[in-house]
C-alpha positions as CSV (number, residue, x, y, z in Angstrom):
1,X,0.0,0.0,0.0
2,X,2.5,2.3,0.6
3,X,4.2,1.5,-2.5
4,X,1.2,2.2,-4.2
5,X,0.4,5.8,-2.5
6,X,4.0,6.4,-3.2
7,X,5.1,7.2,0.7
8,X,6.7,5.0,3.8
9,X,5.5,2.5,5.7
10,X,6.2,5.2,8.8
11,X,3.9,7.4,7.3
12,X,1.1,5.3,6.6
13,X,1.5,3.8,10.3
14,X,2.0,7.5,11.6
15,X,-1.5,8.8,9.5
16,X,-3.4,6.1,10.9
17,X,-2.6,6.3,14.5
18,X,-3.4,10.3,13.8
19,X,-7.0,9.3,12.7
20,X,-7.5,6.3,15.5
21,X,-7.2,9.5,17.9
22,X,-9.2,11.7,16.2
23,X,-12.0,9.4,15.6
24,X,-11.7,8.8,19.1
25,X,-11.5,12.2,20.7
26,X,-8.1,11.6,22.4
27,X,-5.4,13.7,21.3
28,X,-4.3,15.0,24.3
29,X,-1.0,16.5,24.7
30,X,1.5,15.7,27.6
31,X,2.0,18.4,29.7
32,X,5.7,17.9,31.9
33,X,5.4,18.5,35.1
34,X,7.1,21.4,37.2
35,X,9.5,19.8,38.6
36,X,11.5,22.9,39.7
37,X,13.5,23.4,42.7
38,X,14.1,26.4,44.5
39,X,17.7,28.0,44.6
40,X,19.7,31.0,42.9
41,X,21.1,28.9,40.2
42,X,24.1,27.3,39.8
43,X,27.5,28.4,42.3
44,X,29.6,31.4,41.3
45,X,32.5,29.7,40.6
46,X,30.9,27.7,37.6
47,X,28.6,30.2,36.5
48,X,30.7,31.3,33.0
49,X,31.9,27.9,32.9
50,X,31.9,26.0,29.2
51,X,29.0,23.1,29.0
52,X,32.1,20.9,28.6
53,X,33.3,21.7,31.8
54,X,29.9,21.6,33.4
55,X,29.8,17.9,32.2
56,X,33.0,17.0,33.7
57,X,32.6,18.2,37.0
58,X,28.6,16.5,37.1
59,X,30.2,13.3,35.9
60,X,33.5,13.4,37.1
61,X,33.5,10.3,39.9
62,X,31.7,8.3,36.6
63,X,34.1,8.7,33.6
């Protein structure tokens, strides 16, 4: 079939599941939850640090 419509398989699969949700009402989006904590950030001594760095130091007892 897809073949024949001239797409992929993911796309018939993904156009299908789109109108089994429609049909039945359910598209509802997830929302994430808050999951913030309270704080000023990160320390001062990392603040202008490089990503790189921040990686190091979070994983540093793991590498």
């Amino acid at each position: 079939m897809a073949q024949e419509e001239d797409t992929t398989l993911d796309s018939l699969i993904d156009e299908g599941l789109r109108a089994v949700l429609a049909r039945r009402g359910e598209e509802r989006r997830y929302v994430l939850p808050d999951v913030s904590v309270g704080g000023e950030g990160l320390q001062p001594e990392v603040r202008a640090a490089a990503w790189s760095e921040l990686c190091s130091l979070a994983y540093e007892d793991r590498l």
